[in-house]
C-alpha positions as CSV (number, residue, x, y, z in Angstrom):
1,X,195.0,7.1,66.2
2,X,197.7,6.1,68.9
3,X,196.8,4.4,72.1
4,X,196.6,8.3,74.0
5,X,194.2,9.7,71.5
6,X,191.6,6.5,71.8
7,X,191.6,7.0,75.7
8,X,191.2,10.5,75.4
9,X,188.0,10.5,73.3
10,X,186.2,7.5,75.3
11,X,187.2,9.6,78.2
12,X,185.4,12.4,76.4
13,X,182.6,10.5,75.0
14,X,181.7,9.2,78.5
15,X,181.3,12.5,79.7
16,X,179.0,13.5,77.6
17,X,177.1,10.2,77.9
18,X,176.8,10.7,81.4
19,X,176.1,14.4,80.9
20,X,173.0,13.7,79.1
21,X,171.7,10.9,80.6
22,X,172.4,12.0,84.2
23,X,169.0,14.3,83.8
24,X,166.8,11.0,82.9
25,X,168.1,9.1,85.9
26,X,167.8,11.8,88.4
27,X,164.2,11.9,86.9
28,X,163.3,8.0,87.8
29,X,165.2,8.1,90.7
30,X,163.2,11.4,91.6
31,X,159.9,9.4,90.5
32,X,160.8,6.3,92.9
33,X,161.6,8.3,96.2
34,X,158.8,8.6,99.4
35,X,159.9,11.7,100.7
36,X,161.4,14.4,98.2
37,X,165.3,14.8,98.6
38,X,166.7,18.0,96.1
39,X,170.1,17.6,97.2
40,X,172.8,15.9,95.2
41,X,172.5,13.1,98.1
42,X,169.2,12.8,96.0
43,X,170.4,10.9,92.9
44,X,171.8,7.8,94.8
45,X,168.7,7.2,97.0
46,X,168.4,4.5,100.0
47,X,166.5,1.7,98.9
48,X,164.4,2.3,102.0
49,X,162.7,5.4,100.6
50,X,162.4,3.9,97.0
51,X,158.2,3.3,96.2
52,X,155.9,3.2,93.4
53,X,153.2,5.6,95.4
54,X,153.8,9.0,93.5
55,X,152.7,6.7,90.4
56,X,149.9,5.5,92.2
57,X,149.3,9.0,93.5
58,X,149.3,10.8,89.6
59,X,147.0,7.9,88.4
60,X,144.5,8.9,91.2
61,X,144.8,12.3,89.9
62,X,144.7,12.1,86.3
63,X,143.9,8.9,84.6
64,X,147.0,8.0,83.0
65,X,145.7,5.2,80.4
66,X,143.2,7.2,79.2
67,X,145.4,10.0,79.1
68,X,148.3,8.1,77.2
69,X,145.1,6.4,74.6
70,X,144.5,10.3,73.9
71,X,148.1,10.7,73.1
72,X,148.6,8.3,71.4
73,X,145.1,8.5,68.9
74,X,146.7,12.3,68.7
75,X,150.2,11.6,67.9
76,X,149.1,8.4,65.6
77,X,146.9,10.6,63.3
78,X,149.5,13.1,63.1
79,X,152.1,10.2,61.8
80,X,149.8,8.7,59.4
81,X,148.6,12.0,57.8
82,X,152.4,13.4,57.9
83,X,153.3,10.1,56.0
84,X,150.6,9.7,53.4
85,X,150.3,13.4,52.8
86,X,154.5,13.9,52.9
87,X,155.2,10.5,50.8
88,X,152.4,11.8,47.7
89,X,154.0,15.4,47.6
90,X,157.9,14.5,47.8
91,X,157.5,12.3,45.3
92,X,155.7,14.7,42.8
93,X,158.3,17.4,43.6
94,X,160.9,14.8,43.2
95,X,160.2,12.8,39.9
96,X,156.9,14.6,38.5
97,X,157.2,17.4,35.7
98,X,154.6,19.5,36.4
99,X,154.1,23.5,35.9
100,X,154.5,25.3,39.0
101,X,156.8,22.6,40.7
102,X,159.3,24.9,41.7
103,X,156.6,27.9,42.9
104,X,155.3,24.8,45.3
105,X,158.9,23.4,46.3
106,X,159.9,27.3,47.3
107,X,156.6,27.7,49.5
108,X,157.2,24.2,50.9
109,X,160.6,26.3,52.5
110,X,158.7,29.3,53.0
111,X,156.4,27.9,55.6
112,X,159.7,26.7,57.4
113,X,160.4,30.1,58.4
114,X,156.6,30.6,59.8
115,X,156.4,29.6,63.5
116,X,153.5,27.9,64.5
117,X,152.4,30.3,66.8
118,X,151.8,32.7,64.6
119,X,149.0,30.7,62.9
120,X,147.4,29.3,66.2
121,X,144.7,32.2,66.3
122,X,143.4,31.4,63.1
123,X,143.4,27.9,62.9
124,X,141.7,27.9,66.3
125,X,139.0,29.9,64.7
126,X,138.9,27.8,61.4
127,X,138.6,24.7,63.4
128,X,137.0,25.5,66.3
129,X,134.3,28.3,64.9
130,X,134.1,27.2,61.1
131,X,134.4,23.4,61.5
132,X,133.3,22.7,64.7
133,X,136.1,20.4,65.5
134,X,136.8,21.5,69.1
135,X,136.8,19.0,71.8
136,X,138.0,16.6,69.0
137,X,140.7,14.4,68.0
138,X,140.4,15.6,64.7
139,X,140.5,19.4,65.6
140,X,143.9,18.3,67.6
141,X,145.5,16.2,63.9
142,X,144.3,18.4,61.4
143,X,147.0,21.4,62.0
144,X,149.9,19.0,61.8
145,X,149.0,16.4,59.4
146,X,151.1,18.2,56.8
147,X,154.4,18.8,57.9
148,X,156.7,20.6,55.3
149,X,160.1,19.2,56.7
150,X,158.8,15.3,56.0
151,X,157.9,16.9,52.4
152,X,161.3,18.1,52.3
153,X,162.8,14.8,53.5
154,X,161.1,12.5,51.2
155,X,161.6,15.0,48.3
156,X,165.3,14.5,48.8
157,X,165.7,10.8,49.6
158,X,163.3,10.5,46.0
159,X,165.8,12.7,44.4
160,X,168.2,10.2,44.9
161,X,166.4,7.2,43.7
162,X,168.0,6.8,40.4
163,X,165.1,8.0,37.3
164,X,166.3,5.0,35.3
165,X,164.4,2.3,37.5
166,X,161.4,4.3,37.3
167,X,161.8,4.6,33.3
168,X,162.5,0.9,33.0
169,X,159.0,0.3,35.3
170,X,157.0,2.8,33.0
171,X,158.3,0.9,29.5
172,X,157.0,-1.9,31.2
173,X,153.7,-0.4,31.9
174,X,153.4,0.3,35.6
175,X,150.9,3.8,36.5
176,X,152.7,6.3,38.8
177,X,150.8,4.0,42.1
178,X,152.9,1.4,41.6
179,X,156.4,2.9,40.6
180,X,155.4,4.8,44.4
181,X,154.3,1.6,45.8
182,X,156.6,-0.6,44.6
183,X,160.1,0.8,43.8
184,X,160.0,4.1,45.5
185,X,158.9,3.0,48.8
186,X,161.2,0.2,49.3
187,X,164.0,2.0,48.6
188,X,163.1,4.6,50.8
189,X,162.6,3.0,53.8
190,X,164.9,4.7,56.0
191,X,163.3,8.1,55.0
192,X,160.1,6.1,56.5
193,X,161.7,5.9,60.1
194,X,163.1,8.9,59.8
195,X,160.4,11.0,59.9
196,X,158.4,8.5,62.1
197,X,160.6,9.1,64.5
198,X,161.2,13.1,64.1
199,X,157.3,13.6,63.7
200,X,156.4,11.6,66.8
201,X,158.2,13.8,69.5
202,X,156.4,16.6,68.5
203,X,152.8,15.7,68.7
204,X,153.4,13.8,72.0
205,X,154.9,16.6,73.8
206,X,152.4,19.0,72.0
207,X,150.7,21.1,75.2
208,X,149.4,24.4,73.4
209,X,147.3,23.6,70.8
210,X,145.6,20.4,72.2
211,X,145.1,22.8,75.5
212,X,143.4,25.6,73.5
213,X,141.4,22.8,71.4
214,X,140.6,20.8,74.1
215,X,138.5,21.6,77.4
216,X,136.9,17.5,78.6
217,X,139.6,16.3,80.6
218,X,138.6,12.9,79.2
219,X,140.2,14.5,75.8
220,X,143.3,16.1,77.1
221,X,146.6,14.1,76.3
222,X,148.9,13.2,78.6
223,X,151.0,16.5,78.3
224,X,148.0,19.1,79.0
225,X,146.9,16.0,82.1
226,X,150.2,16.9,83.9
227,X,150.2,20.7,83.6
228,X,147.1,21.2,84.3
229,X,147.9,18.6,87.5
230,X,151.2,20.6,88.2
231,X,149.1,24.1,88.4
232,X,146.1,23.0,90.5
233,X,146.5,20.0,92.6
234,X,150.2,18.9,92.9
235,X,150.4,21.0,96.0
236,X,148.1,18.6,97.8
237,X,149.9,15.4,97.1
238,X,151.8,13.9,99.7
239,X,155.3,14.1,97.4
240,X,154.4,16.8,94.5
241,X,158.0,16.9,93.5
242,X,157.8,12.5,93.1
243,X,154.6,13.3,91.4
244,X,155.4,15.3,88.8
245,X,158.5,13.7,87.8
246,X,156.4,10.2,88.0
247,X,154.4,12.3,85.0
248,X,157.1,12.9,83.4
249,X,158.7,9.2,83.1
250,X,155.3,8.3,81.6
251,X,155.1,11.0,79.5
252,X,159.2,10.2,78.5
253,X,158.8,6.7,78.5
254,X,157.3,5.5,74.8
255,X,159.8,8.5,72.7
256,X,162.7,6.8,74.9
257,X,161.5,3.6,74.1
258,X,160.6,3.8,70.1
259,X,164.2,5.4,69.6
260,X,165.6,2.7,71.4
261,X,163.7,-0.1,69.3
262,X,164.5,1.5,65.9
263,X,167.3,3.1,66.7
264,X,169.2,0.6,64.6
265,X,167.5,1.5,61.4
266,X,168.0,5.0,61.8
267,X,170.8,4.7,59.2
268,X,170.5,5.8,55.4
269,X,171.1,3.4,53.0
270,X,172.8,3.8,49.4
271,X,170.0,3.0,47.2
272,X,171.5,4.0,44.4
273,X,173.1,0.4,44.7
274,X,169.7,-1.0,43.1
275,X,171.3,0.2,39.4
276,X,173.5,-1.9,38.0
277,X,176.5,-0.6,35.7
């Protein structure tokens, strides 16, 4: 590319870095100021009106560590269920010969195309009516702890582990456990992060279903906390509009933070490298 073309697309590129970023600084800037300013003047503050007291103010209001441990306990059992439950079905439609593989693969897409919403009435009577799981963190994990497109993932990096190392493990003895455990897994490790990371903004962001499951406050994650404190007592506080978007950082914070850490390793490998010849 000449010297022209470079400068163009940095030009471009920074645009739409500052673009999408701009929203999440106007947010902690927002979050910082004493007295609310909505004007553009807003996003480059004086350092006289910046304060922690909306954060201070939200704690008072909803209790923001317990809030974030319910979060966390929600979106946790969501990640480990997704995993264990999406690792153990990928593989079987991915290496397995069974009957009915293809039936189960086909449904797998099927319940792509079904929104969730759809489904909320009747799960909300299966668990909160047949299994008396309301008001409980297992009511709030059991809906999501299979996800279909961490199947699908999982079935596809599998697909491209080559068979020949798991042949060469079964001459040798090794049960299905360990060809998973041992060969499958290792080589599959970006599909790992992958779906960590793409299952954990859902759960944590999740406000319908832990609402409708959930009536303690002292159950309520983080996202239900702040709209049910934006509906009833935001009005009162001395800066609602700091308030709320001091809510949101917290609520932003870890998903920012977990794609920054791992960020890195969100890169597929070629593991068909592990075969020689």
């Amino acid at each position: 590319m000449s010297r022209g073309q470079n400068i163009l697309r940095g030009v471009v590129l920074t645009i739409g870095a500052v673009a999408f970023l701009f929203p999440f600084y106007y947010m902690i800037v927002g979050s910082l100021q004493k007295s609310p300013d909505t004007s553009i003047a807003g996003a480059f503050p004086n350092p006289a009106n910046l304060t922690l007291e909306n954060y201070a103010d939200i704690n008072s209001r909803v209790n923001l560590m317990q809030t974030l441990l319910n979060s966390g306990i929600f979106t946790g059992g969501v990640i480990l269920g997704t995993l264990v439950f999406g690792v153990l079905v990928g593989y079987a439609l991915a290496q397995l010969q069974w009957r009915g593989r293809g039936i189960t693969f086909a449904l797998v897409l099927l319940v792509q195309v079904v929104p969730f919403q759809l489904l909320m009435i009747p799960l909300y009577v299966m668990i909160a009516r047949d299994y008396g799981l309301a008001d409980n963190y297992l009511g709030m994990i059991l809906p999501f702890a299979i996800n279909s497109t961490a199947v699908i993932i999982f079935r596809q990096y599998f697909l491209q582990v080559p068979r020949e190392l798991f042949d060469a493990a079964r001459i040798d003895g090794a049960g299905e456990v360990v060809l998973l455990w041992r060969i499958a897994l290792p080589l599959v490790r970006p599909a790992l992060l992958t779906v960590v990371l793409l299952t954990f903004i859902g759960p944590w962001n999740e406000f319908l279903w832990p609402f409708l499951v959930t009536k303690p406050a002292s159950m309520q994650p983080l996202a239900v906390a702040l709209a049910n404190y934006i509906s009833t007592v935001a009005a009162s506080a001395a800066n609602p509009f700091g308030a709320v978007l001091a809510g949101a950082c917290v609520l932003a914070g870890p998903a920012v933070i977990l794609f920054i850490l791992f960020q890195r390793h969100f890169v597929s490998t070629d593991i068909g490298s592990g075969v020689k010849g």
